[in-house]
N, C-alpha and C positions, 0 to 999 in steps of 0.2 A: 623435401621441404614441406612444412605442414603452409594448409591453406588459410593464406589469408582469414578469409571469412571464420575462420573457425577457432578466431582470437577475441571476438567480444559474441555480443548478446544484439538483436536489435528490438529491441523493447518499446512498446506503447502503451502507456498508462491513461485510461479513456475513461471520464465519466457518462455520464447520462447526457448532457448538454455541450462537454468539451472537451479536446485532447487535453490532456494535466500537463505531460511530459511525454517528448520521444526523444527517442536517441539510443547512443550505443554504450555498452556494459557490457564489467569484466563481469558482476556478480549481479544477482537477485534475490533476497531473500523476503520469504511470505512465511505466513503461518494458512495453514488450511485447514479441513476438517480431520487431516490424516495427521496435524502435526507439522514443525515447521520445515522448509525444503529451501533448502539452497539451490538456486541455479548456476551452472557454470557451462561455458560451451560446450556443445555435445552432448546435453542433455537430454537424455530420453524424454521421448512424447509424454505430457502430463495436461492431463484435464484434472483443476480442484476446485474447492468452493474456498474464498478464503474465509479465515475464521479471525479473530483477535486484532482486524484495526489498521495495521499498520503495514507497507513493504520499504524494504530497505534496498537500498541501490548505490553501486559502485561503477560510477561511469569511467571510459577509458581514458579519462582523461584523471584518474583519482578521486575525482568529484564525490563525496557521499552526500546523500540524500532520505530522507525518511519521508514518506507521504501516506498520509489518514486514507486507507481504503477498508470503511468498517466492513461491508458484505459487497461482494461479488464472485467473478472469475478469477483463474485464471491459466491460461493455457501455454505450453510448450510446445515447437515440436519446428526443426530445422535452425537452431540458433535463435529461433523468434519468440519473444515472450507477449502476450497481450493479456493486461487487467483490466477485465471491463468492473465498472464499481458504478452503485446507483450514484454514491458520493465524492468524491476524491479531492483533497487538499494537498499540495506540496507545505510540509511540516515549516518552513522556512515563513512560506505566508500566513500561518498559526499565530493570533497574538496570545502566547500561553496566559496570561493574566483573564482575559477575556474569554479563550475556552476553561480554562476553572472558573471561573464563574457559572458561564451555562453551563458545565456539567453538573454544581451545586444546586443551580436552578432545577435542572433535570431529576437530582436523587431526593431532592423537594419536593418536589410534584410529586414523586413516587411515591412517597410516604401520606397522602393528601388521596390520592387516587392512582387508578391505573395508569404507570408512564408510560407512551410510545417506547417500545422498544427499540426500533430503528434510531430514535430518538437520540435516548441512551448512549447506542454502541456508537454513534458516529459522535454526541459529546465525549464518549470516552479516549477513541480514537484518536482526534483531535488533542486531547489530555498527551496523549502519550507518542504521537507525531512532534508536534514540538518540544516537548521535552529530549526527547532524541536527538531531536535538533541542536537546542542550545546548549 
């Protein structure tokens, strides 16, 4: 009989100042610098940087979820997944109206002068966290 434990993911999604989300998942998917990776139990040890904004989560209970993690980690290795992100929003708490906006505001400035980059990828991210969402 296969083990237990070796039927979900146990996943910490952590920003700079607060846990986002924990709990347990059948799936993880991120994009990194290597391109996007799906986790699933038993996944080989993986250190990435993520790249493009967003992970996507499938809790054991069916749950899906999207949440804006424009740069950080993120690590693998024993069934545990951990996203550390300077920024991180659950897509859910996104008011999409209000991030198109600041990201309009964002690609405005850009065009005005130099825009923070960080800036940018996390109004982008946001952009496209809740849209996933809705």
């Amino acid at each position: 009989m296969a083990d237990e434990s070796a039927k979900h993911l146990e996943v910490a999604l952590v920003a700079a100042e607060r846990t986002v989300w924990q709990g347990q998942a059948r799936i993880v998917i991120a994009r990194t610098t290597d391109g996007d990776v799906g986790i699933l139990p038993g996944h080989a040890p993986l250190l990435g940087l993520l790249q493009g904004g967003t992970v996507q989560v499938r809790t054991v209970d069916d749950e899906y979820f999207v949440a804006a993690a424009p740069d950080g980690f993120i690590s693998v290795a024993n069934d545990r997944v951990s996203i550390l992100a300077e920024n991180a929003e659950m897509g859910h708490d996104i008011d999409l109206e209000e991030a198109r906006r600041e990201l309009d505001q964002a690609l405005a400035t850009g065009t005005d002068s130099t825009v923070d980059a960080d800036e940018l990828r996390l109004a982008e991210a946001r952009v496209r966290a809740a849209e996933q969402t809705s």
